[in-house]
N, C-alpha and C positions, 0 to 999 in steps of 0.2 A: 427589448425587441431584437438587439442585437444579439442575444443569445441564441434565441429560434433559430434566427441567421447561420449561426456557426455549426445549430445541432441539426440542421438540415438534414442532412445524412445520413444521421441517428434516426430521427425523428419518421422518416420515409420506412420503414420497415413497421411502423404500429398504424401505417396510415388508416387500415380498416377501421381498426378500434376507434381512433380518435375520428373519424369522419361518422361513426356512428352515434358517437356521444356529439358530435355536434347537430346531425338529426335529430335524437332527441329534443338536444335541447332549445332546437331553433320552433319543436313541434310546443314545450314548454311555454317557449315567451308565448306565441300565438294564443294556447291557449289560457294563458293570463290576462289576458287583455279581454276574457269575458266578464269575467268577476264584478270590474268596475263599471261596464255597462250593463249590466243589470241592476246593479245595484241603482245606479242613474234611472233606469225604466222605474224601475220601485218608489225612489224618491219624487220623479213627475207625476207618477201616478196617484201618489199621496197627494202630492201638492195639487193636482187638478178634479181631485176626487173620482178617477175613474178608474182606478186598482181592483181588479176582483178577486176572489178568494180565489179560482183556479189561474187565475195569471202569477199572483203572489206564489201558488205551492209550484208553479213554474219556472220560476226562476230561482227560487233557492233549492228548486232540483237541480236544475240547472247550475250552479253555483256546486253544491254537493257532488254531482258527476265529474264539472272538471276537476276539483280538487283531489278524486282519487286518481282519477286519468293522470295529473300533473304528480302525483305521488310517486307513479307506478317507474313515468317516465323519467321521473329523478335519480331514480333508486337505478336506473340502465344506464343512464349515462354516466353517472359514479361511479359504478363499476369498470363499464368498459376505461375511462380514461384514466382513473388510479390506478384502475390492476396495468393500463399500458404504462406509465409512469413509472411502476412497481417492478416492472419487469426492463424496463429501460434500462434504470440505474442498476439491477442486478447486471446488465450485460456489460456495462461501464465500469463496474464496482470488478466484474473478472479484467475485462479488457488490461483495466490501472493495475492490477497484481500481477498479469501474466507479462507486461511492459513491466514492472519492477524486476523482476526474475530473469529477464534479460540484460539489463544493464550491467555496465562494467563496475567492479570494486571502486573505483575512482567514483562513480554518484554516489556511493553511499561514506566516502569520506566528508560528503560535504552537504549530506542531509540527515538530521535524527532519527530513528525510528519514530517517536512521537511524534514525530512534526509530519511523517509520512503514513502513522494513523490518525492525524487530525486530516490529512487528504481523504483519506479512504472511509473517513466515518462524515465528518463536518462536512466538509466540501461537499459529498458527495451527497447527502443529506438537504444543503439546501439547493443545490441544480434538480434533487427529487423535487424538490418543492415548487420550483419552478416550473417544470413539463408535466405537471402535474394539477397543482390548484393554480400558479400562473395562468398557465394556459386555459383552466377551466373559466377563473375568473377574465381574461382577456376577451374570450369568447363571449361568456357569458354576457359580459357589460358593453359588449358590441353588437351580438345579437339581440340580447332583452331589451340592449338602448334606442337601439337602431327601431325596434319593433313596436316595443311604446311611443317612442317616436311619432313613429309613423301616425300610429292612433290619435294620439292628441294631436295633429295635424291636421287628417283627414277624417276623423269621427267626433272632433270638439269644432276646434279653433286656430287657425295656423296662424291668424295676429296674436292671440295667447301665448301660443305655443313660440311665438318670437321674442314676447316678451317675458317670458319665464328663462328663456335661454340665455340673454343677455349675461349673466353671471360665470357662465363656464368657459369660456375663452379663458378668461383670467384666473380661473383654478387649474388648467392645465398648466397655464407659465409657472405656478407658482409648485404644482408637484412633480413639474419635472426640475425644477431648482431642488428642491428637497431630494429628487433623485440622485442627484451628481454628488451632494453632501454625504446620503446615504452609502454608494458605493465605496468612496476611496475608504469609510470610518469604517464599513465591515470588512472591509480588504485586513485594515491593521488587527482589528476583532480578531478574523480568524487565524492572524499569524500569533496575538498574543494565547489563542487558546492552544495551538501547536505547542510553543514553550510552556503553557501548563503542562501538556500533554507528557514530553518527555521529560520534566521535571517529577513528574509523580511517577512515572515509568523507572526513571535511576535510582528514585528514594527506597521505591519498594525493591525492586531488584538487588539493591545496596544494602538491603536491613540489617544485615547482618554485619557489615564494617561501618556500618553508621554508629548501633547500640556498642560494638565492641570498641570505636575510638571516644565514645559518649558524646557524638554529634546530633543526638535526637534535638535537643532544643534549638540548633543550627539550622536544623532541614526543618521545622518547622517555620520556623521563622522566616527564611527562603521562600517555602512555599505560601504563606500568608502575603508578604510580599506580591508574588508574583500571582498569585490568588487577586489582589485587590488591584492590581495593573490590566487582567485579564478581566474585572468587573467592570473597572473605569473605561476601558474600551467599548464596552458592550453596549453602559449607561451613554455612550456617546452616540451609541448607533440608537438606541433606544429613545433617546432626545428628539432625535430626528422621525423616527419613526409614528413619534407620539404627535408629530405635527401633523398627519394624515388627515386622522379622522376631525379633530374638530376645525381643521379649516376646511374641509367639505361639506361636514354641517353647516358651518357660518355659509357658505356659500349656497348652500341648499337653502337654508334661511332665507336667505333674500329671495332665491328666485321663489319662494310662498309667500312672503312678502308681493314682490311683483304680480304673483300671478292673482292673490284675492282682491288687489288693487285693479287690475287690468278686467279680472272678470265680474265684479260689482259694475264695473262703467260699464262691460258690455251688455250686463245684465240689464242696467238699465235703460241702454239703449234697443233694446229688444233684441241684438245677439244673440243674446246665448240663453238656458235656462239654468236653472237652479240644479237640476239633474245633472246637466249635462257637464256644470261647472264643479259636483260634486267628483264626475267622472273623470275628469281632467286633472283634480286635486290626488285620487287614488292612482292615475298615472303618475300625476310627478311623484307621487309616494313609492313606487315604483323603481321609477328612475333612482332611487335613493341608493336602494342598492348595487346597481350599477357604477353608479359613482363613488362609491365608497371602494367596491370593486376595482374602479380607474384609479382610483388615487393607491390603494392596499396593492395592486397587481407591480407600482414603481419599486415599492418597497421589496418584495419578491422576486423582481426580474434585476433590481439590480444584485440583493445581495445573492441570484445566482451566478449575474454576471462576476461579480469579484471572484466568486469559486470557480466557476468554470475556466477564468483565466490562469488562475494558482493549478490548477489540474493541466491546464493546456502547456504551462510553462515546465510541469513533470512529465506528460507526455508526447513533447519536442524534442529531448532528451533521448539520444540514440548512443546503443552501447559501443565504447571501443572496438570492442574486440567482434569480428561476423562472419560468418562464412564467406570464404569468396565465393564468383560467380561460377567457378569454375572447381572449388573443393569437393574431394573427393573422400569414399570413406577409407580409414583405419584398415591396412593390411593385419598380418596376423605378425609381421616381422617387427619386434620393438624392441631392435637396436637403438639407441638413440646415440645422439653424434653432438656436441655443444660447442658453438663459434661464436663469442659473444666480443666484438671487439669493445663494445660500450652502454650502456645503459643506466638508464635516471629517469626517475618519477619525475611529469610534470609539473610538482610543487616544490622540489627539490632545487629547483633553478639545472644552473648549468653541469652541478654536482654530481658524478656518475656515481651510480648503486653498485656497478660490477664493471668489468674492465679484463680484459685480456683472458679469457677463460675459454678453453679448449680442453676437450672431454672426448672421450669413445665408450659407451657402456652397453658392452653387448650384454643379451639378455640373458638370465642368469646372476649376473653381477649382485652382489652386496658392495655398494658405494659408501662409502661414509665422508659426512661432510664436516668439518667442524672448525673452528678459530673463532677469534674474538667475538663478542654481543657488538650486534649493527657492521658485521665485516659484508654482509648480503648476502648469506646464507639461506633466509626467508623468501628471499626475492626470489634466490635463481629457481625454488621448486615451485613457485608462483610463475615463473615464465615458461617451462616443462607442463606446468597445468594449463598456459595458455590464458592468462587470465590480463595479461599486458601481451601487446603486442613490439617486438624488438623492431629498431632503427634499420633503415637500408646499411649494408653492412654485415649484418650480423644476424644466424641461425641458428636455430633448433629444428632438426630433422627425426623423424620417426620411422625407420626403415628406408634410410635413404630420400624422403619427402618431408619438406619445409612445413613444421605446422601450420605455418597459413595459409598451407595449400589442402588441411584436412579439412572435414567436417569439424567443428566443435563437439557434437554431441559423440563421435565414434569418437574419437581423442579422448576424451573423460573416460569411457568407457572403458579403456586399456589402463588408466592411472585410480590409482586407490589412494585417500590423501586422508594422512590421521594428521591434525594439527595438535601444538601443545594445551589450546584452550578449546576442546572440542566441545561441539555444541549438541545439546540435548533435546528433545522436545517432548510438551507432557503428551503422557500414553503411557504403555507397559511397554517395560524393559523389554521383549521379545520384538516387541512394534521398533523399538529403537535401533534394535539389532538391525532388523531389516529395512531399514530406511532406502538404503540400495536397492535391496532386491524384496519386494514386498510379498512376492509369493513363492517367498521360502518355507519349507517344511519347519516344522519347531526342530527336528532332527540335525538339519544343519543347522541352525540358531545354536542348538546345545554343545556341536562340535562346534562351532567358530568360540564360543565364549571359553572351549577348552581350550582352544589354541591362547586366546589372550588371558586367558589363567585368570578368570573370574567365574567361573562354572560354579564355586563351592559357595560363593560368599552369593551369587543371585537365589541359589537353591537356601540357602540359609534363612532366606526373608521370608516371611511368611503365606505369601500367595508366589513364592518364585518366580519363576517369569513373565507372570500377569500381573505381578507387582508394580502399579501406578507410581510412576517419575512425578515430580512436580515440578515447576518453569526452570528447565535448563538442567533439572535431576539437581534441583536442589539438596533433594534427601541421599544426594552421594558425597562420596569423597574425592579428590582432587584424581586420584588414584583410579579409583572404580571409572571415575568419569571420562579416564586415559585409555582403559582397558575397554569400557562397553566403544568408543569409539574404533579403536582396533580390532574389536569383533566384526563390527560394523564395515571396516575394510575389509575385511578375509571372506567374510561371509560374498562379497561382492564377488570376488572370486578374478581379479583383475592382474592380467600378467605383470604390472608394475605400481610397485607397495611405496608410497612416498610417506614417510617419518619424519614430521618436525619435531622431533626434540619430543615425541612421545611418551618418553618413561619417565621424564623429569619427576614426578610426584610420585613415583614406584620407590618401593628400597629394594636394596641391592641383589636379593634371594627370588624375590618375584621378578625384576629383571631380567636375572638370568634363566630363568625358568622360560621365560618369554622369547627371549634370543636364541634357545635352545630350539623352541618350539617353530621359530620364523627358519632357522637353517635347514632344520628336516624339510620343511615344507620348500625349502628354495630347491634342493634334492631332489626332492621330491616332483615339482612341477615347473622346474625350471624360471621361478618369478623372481624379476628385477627388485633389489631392492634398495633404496636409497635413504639413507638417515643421515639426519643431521639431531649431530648431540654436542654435549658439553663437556659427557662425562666418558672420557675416553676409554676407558674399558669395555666399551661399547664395540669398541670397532678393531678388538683383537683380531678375530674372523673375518674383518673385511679385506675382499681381493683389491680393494684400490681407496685411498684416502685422499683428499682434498683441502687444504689445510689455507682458508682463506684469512685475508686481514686487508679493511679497506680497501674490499671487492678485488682485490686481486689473488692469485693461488701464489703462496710463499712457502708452501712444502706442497709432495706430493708424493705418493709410495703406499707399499702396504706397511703393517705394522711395524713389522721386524725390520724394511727399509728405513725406515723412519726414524728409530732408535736406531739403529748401527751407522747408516751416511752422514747423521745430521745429529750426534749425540745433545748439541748444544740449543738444537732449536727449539722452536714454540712447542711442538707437539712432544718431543723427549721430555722436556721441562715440567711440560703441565702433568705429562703420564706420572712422571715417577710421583709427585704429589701427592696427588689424586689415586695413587695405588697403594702409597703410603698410608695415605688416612682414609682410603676407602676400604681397599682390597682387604688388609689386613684381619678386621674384625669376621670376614667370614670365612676365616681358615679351617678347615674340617666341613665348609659345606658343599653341595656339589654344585659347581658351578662353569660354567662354559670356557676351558683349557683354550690355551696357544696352540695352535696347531701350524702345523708348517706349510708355509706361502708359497706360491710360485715366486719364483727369482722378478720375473716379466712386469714391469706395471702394463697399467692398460694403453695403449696408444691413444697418444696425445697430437694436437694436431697444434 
């Protein structure tokens, strides 16, 4: 009951539907309660020998008429209040994804994807069940209770009728015990079916490093495991649940018991008749259902109640990062300006991620960011996408205004972000492309994939760009999966290109082919671009480098400053290296020259 309570508010927008299926069904009970008194008229009239042939074809007209009346109106009230159920949890089911889509990267560190489609399917599945057959059943075993009730009080015997009841007090105590058992074991239930959830969710995702390290017999074993932990929960709640039904029988038992004892004496005290005690027996036959109803509706409202609180406790859950009350949108000026006296992830403890970093990147710019793995290279173009919000202290501005003074959605909108493990989703490659921008011509779709120098290899496949990806473009390469995602940014068409370490799975010919094609277009339309690489030949052509190591900047210049002020440092060192055993093997091909820098870095603040 205490979930009605909460969905109140949900519940207020189907009120028609459901106020009609309770008309029905209150019209229902009423006319159930003819059945058994005619049948009772049948019986006295047997018994006193004055039944006649047309009172007999009368009453089981009678009998006949309600039964399809009672059909008609079953069949309406089902309707209206499953299809309102039906349509509830559809509103619920958007409500919970369009609430996932907002939250900050930080909820999803610390919840699985399977555990967040055991919400959206399980959870969600039994609260249907709940404002659905709960409620039907709720209703039902209160109206038809109440209704026969009524009958056998007023149309038999209300001493009967008191002593047939004597037994249900004491099945309420005992299934609302069985209720409080029930909830907390489906609470664990549904969180062990979550870890099934994303257990089979990684295995299958993983197939491929599972068969290649020969871990198949591991992950099965794993999941058998976790398979019969997710049963034994179930059989727990199932225990309980199986205590329903036959201790409402034992208890209906008795009160048929009581009642053929109480109406034999009243029969023989001239009370009652044999008819009438027939009619009073088909009541409580009645009542059966009802009560089975009352005891099955605990089992249902609680195990919505455990989902509806697991769904309540992800829908409490408000994102970091939000527009202020006062954000405004995106100019067209994206200069950006970076002042970060300190910053650290809340799991990180007191630990800062980046530190002293001061930047000016007027638009235009080719940035290159690079130093050591975990120096916070990732972080800083995660804090430019606005996806953490920085310490009092410390800015990022976009045309002279503090991002968190923009919109969110106008900010994205000016940033183009290819990560190193981009993400795919199934469709055809052309749909993928335009993820961005979905009502793109195939014409731009085909220039952007030229720009990211896969045009040859998607026309090569055999339905070309209608060519169906599988979960994450499985049927690609590390490579291909680098380049449709760069497509996928260009195509967007955003004055500022953020590069994680994009080319990483490219070799060195396709590369440069790539870098070639990002600089005409920097020329061309004046877009920012920011990379961060490994691979320093990356960033001969950039007008300013960034040269971090445990979050802090320890060189800074363009190329040629870099090598000639600082022969000795991290980025000389790694260059010559990495040009050594890179550069070399592609001597005679054509590839993206040195060209000469302005003297100037960028002003630093």
């Amino acid at each position: 009951m205490k979930l009605l309570w909460k969905l109140r508010f949900i519940l207020k927008d189907f009120w028609r539907q459901y106020l009609l299926a309770f008309v029905c069904l209150q019209i229902v009970s009423a006319l159930n309660l003819l059945p058994p008194w005619l049948i009772g008229k049948v019986i006295d009239g047997v018994k006193n020998s004055s039944l006649t042939q047309q009172e007999l074809t009368q009453y089981v007209a009678g009998i006949v008429i309600v039964t399809v009346v009672v059909y008609g109106f079953r069949y309406l009230w089902r309707a209206k209040l499953y299809g309102a159920a039906i349509e509830l949890i559809r509103k619920q089911r958007s409500q919970l994804f369009a609430h996932f889509t907002k939250l900050s990267p930080e909820f999803y560190q610390h919840h699985t994807t399977g555990d967040l489609m055991a919400h959206a399917t399980n959870d969600l599945n039994a609260v249907e069940e709940s404002v659905g057959v709960g409620i039907m059943t709720l209703v039902d075993s209160v109206i038809a209770g109440f209704t026969v009730l009524f009958a056998m009080i007023f149309v038999v015997s209300g001493q009967l009728t008191l002593l047939a009841m004597l037994p249900f007090p004491l099945l309420v105590w005992v299934t609302n015990r069985y209720g409080a058992a029930l909830h907390s074991r489906f609470g664990h239930a549904q969180a062990m079916f979550s870890s099934l959830n994303e257990e089979t969710r990684e295995s299958i995702t993983g197939v491929r490093a599972v068969k290649a390290h020969q871990l198949t017999e591991r992950q099965i074993q794993r999941f058998e495991q976790l398979s019969q932990e997710t049963v034994a929960a179930n059989t727990s709640v199932a225990k309980i649940d199986s205590l329903f039904g036959p201790s409402i029988n034992l208890f209906f038992g008795l009160s048929f018991v009581l009642t053929l004892v109480g109406g034999a004496w009243l029969i023989s005290q001239g009370q009652l008749t044999v008819g009438l005690l027939t009619s009073f027996t088909l009541y409580l036959g009645q009542m059966l259902g009802p009560m089975l109803q009352f005891g099955w509706q605990f089992s249902v409202f609680r195990r919505g109640g455990a989902s509806w609180h697991r769904l309540e406790t992800l829908l409490a859950r408000q994102p970091l990062v939000v527009d202020a009350s006062d954000a405004r949108q995106a100019s067209n000026d994206t200069r950006l300006s970076i002042n970060i006296e300190s910053f650290g992830y809340q799991d990180t403890g007191q630990n800062p991620i980046l530190q002293d970093i001061q930047a000016t990147i007027p638009p235009g710019t080719f940035l290159g960011i690079t130093g050591r793995t975990g120096s916070g290279k990732s972080t800083l173009l995660r804090l430019i996408l606005r996806e953490f919000d920085l310490p009092a202290g410390s800015t990022i501005k976009m045309g002279g205004i503090p991002l968190q003074q923009l919109t969110i959605s106008s900010l994205r909108k000016k940033l183009a972000w290819v990560p190193q493990e981009p993400m795919l989703f199934s469709g055809t490659i052309a749909d993928n492309i335009r993820f961005a921008k979905p009502d793109a011509p195939l014409e731009a779709v085909i220039e952007a994939a030229k720009m990211a120098a896969i045009d040859s290899e998607i026309t090569a496949f055999r339905e070309g760009y209608s060519s169906q990806l599988g979960e994450n473009g499985i049927n690609l390469s590390g490579g291909q999966k680098q380049r449709l995602a760069l497509a996928r940014a260009l195509l967007s068409d955003a004055p500022i290109l953020l590069l994680d370490d994009s080319f990483s799975a490219l070799d060195m010919k396709t590369e440069a082919h790539i870098l070639q094609n990002l600089m005409n277009l920097r020329q061309q339309q004046n877009k920012t671009i920011i990379l961060i690489t490994q691979r320093l030949p990356e960033l001969i052509n950039a007008d300013h480098i960034l040269v971090l190591d445990h979050g802090r900047i320890i060189e800074q210049g363009n190329h040629e400053q870099l090598l000639r002020t600082n022969a000795t440092g991290w980025y000389a060192k790694i260059f010559y290296q990495q040009a050594k055993a890179l550069l070399q093997p592609l001597a005679g091909e054509s590839v993206v020259k040195p060209t000469t820098l302005p003297e100037a870095p960028l002003h630093d603040h």
